[in-house]
Every structure is written in structure tokens, then in C-alpha cells.
DRENGU-612551 format. One record per residue (C-alpha): residue number from 1; residue in one letter; x, y, z. Coordinates in Angstrom, 3 decimals, padded with zeros to 6 digits. Layout:
+-----+------+----------+----------+----------+
| pos | code |       xx |       yy |       zz |
+-----+------+----------+----------+----------+
| NUM |    a |        X |        Y |        Z |
...
+-----+------+----------+----------+----------+
This chain:
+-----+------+----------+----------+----------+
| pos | code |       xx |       yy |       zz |
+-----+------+----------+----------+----------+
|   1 |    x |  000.000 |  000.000 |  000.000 |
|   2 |    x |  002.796 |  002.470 |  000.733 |
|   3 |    x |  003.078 |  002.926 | -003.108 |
|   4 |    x |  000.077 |  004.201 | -003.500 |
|   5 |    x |  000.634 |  006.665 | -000.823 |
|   6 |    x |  003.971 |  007.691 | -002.396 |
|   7 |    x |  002.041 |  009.113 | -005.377 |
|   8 |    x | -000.317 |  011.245 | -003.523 |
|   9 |    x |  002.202 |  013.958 | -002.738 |
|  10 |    x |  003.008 |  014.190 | -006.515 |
|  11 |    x | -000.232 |  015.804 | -007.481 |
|  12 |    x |  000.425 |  018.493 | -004.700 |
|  13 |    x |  003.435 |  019.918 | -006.691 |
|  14 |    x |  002.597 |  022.949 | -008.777 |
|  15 |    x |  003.320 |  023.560 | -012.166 |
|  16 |    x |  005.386 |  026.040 | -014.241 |
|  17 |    x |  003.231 |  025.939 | -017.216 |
|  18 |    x |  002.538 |  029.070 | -019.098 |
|  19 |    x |  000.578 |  027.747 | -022.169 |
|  20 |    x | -003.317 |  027.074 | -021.035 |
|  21 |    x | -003.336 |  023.867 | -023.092 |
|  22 |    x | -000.759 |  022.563 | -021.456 |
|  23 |    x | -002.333 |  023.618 | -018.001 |
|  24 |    x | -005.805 |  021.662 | -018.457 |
|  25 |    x | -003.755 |  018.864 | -020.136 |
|  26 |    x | -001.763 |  018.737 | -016.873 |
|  27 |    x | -005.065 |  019.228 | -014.757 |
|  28 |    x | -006.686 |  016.474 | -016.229 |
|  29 |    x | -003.892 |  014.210 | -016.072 |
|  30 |    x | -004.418 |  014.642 | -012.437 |
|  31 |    x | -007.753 |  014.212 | -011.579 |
|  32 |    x | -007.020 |  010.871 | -013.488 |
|  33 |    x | -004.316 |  010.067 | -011.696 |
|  34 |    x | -006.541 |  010.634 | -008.114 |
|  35 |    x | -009.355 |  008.818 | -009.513 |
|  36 |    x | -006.862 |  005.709 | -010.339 |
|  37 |    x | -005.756 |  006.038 | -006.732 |
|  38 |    x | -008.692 |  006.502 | -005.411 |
|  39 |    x | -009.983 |  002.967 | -007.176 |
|  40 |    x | -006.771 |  001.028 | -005.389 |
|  41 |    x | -007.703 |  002.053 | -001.747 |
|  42 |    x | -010.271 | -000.223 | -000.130 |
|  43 |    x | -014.089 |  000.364 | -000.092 |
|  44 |    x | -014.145 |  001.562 |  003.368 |
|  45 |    x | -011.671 |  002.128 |  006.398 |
|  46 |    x | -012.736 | -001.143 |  008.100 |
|  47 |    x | -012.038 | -003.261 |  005.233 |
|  48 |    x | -008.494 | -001.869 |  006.023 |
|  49 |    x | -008.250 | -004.491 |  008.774 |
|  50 |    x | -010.934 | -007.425 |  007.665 |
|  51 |    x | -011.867 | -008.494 |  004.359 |
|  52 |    x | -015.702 | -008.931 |  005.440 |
|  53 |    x | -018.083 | -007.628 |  003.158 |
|  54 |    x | -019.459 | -004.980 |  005.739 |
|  55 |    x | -023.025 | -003.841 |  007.372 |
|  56 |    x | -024.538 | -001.026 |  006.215 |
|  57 |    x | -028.063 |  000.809 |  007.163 |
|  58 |    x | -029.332 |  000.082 |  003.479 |
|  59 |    x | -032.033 | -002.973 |  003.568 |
|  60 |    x | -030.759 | -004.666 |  000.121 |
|  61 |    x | -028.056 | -007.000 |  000.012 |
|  62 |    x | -028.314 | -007.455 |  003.629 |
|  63 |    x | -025.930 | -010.535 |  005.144 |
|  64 |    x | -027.021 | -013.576 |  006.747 |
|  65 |    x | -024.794 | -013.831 |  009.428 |
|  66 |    x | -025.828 | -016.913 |  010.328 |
|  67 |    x | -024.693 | -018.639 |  006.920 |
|  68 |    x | -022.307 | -016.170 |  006.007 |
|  69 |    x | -023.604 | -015.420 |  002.976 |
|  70 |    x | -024.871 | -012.616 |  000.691 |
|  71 |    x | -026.553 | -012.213 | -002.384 |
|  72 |    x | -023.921 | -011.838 | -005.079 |
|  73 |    x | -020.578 | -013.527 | -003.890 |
|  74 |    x | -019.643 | -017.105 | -004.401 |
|  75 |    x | -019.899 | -019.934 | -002.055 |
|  76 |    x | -016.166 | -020.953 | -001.123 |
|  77 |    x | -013.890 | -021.547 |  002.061 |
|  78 |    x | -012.049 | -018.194 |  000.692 |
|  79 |    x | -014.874 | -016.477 | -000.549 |
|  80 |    x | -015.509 | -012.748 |  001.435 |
|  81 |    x | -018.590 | -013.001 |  002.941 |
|  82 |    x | -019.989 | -011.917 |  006.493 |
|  83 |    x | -019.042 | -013.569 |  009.260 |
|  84 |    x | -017.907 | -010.982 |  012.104 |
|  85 |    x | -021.397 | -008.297 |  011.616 |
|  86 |    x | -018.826 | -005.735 |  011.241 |
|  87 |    x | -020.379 | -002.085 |  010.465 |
|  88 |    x | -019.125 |  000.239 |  007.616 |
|  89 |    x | -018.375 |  003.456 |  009.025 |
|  90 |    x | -020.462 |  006.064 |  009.460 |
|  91 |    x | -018.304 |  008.544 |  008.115 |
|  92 |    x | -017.158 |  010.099 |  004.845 |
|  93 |    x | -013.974 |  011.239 |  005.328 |
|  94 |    x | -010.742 |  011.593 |  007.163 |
|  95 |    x | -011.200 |  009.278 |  010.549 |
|  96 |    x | -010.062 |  010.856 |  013.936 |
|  97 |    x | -006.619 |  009.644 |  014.921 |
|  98 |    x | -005.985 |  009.402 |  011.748 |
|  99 |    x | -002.066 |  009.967 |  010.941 |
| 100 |    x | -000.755 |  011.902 |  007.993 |
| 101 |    x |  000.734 |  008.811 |  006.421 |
| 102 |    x | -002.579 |  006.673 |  006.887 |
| 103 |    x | -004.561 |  009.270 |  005.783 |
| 104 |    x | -005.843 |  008.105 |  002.452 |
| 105 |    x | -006.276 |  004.505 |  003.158 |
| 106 |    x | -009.642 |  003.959 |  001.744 |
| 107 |    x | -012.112 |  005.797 | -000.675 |
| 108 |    x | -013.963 |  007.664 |  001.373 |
| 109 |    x | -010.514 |  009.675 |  002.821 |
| 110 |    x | -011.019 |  012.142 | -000.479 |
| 111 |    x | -014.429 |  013.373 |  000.833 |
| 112 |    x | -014.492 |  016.879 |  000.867 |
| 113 |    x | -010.692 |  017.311 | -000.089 |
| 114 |    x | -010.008 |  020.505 | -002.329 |
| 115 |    x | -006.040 |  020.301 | -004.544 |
| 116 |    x | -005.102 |  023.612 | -004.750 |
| 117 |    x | -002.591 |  023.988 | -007.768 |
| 118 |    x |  000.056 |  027.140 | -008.386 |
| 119 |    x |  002.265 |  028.125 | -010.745 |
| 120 |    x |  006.196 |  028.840 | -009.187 |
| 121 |    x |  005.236 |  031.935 | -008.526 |
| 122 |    x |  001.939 |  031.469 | -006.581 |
| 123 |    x | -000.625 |  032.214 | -009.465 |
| 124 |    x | -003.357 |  029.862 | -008.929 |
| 125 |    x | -004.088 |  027.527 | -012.595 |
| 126 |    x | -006.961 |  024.715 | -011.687 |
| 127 |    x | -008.191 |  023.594 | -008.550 |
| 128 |    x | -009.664 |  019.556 | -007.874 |
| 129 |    x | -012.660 |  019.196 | -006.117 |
| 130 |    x | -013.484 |  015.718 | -004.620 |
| 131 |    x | -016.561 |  014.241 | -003.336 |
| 132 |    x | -017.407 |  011.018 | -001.651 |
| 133 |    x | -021.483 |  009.790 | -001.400 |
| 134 |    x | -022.747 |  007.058 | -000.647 |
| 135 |    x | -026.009 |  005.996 | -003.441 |
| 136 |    x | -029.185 |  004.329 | -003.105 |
| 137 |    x | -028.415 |  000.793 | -003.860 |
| 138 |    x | -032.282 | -000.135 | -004.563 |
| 139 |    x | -030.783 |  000.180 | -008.845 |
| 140 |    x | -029.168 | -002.916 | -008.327 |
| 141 |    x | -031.379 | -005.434 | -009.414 |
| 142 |    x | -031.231 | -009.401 | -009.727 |
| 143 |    x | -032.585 | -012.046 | -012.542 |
| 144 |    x | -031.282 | -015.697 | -012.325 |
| 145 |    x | -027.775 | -015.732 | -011.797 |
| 146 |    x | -027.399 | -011.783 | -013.407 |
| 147 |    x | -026.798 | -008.956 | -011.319 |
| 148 |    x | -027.397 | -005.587 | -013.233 |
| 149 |    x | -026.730 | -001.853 | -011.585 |
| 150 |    x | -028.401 |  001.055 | -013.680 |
| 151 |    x | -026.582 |  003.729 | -012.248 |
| 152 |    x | -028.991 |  006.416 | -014.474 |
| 153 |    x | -031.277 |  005.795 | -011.509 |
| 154 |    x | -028.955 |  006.636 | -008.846 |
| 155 |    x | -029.448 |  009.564 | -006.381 |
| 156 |    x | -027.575 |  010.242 | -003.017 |
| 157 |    x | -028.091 |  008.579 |  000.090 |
| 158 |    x | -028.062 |  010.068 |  003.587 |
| 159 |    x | -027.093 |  006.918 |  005.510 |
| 160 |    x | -024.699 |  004.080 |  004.594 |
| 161 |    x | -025.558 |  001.760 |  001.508 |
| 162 |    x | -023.378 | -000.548 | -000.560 |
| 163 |    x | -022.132 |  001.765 | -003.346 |
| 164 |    x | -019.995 |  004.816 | -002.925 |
| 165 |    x | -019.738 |  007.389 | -005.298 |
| 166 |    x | -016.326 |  009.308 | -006.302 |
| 167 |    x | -016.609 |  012.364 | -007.957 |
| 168 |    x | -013.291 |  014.746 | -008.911 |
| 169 |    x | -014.194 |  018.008 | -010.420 |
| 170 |    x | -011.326 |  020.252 | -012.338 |
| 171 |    x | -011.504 |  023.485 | -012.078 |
| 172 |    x | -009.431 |  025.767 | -014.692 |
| 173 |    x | -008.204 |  029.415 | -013.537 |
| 174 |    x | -008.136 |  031.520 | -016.547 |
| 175 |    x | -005.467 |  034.422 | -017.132 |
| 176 |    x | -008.309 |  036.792 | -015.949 |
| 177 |    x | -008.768 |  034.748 | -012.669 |
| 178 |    x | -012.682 |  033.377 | -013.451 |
| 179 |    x | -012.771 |  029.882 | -012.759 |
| 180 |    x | -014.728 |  027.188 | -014.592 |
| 181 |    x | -015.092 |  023.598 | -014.446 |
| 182 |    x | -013.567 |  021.526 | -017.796 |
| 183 |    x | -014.584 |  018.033 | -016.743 |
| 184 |    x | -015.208 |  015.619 | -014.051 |
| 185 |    x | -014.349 |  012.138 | -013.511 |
| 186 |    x | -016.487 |  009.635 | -011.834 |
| 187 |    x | -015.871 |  006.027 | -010.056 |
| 188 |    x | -018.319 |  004.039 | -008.311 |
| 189 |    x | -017.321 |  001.150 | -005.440 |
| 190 |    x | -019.452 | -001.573 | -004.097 |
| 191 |    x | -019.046 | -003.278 | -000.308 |
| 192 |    x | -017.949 | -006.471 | -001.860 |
| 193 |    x | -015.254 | -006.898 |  000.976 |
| 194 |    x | -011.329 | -006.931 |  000.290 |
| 195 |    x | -009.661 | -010.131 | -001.364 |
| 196 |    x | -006.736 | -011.961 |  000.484 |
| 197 |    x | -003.306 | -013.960 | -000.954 |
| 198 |    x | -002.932 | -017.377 |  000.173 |
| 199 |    x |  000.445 | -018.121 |  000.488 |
| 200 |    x |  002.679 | -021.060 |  000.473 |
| 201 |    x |  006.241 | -022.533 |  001.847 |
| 202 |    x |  008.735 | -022.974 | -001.365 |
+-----+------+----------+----------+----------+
């Protein structure tokens, strides 16, 4: 995981660039490079330590404890299901306690947090906006062995469900200092739980 948190620091640098091409070009490289990251870190800051898939206060997809099971994963010895009724958290964003270096360690971490970037001598060029949500999960919907999200239907959800919404907005400083937004870059994550490597003795 420490390589992913070796890139984060990268984005922070600012950028000499005169030419605006070569600004939003450099923007946008970015915000795609943030979104990748963001897609590495785990679903949630629980599945940091347990590769459950977790409880949430949505009433789809819920987990029988008692059989370990959920709609949607695979019976198997290895298989993440639910076993330990562990809760997702309740909160989008930077835990408390939290230390600089385990600061982004799952999605959610980006909630909220605005990338200023300058030019060597100060002048603000572009600006990324992030956002974490969580979405109504009710769009998922199930037909023999198919599983099918329509994500058209989506809207935001005020409590915890199993799909979490990224969202990184760029934000482009013109030479007469009005900014405007040139894109936005979207990645949706589901509370499938996080995978493990067996190993073995060579």
C-alpha cells in the first residue's frame, strides 16, 4: 500500500506551465491520476483491517450472518462473505486519529478534499474538487444468476448503503482569474469486501 501513498504527494506539486493547453492537459492528467488512486484504496476504512463484506443501514443485500452469505458472492472456504457483523463506518472522510501517512487509506478519505494547484510563482491555474457519497443501492437489481446496476437511476443517500460514489471536479483558472469547471471524472465502489493472498512454503 505504501506505493500508492507515495504518489499522492506528486499531485500536490505545482506547475510552471505558461501555455493554457498545457495547463488543463496537466489538470486532467491529475484528476485521473486521483481517480486511479482513489480505485486502489479499499471500499471503506474497516475493510483496512478485515476483508468482510461490511453492514450497512441500506435494507438490500443485507448478510445472513448466520450462513455467512450474501446475495452476489460465491460460495467458497475463501470467498468474502460476512461472518464478524462488522459495520461500515459512518463517516465520509478523514477518521479521527488518523495519521498523515494513513490518511488516504480507503475511498472515502477524499471526501471533501479541495487540490489547490500554483504556478512557481503562486498564481493559482486549476483547482480539484473531490466528493465522496454514498447511493441508493435499490438500482441494483437481480434475474437468475445476473446482477445488473443502472446507475442512471442513482441519487444520493443520507445513511450508509453498498455503493460509494467518487466524484473529482477540475476546475481551470483563466489568465483573468474566473474559474470554470472543464470536466469531471467519476468512479463508483461496491461493499464487496477486500480479497486476500494465500500463500505457500517454497
Amino acid at each position: 500500500m505504501a506505493g500508492i501513498f507515495s504518489v499522492i504527494p506528486k499531485i500536490l506539486f505545482a506547475t510552471g506551465k505558461s501555455d493554457a493547453f498545457s495547463i488543463k492537459q496537466d489538470a486532467l492528467l491529475q484528476t485521473i491520476s486521483l481517480t486511479n488512486i482513489a480505485s486502489l484504496l479499499p471500499w471503506d476504512q474497516n475493510n483496512s483491517n478485515n476483508t468482510d463484506i461490511l453492514q450497512t443501514a441500506s435494507t438490500h443485500f443485507i448478510c445472513d450472518i448466520s450462513n455467512r452469505y450474501r446475495v452476489g458472492t460465491y460460495m467458497s472456504a475463501n470467498a468474502r462473505m460476512c461472518t464478524q457483523e462488522i459495520n461500515a463506518s459512518s463517516i465520509l472522510g478523514a477518521e479521527s486519529g488518523e495519521s498523515d501517512y494513513l490518511l488516504y487509506n480507503d475511498i472515502d478519505d477524499f471526501n471533501n478534499l479541495n487540490i489547490n494547484v500554483s504556478t512557481s510563482s503562486g498564481k493559482l491555474k486549476y483547482r480539484l474538487y473531490n466528493q465522496v457519497s454514498y447511493l441508493t443501492d435499490n438500482i441494483i437489481t437481480i434475474s437468475g444468476s445476473s446482477m445488473a446496476i443502472d446507475l442512471n437511476l442513482s441519487t444520493s443517500s443520507g445513511t450508509s448503503t453498498n455503493i460509494k460514489k467518487f466524484k473529482s471536479i477540475v476546475g481551470y483558472v483563466g489568465n483573468r482569474g474566473k474559474e470554470r469547471n472543464i470536466s469531471s471524472f467519476y468512479y463508483y465502489s461496491t461493499n464487496i469486501g477486500q480479497f486476500t493472498l494465500n500463500s505457500r512454503s517454497w
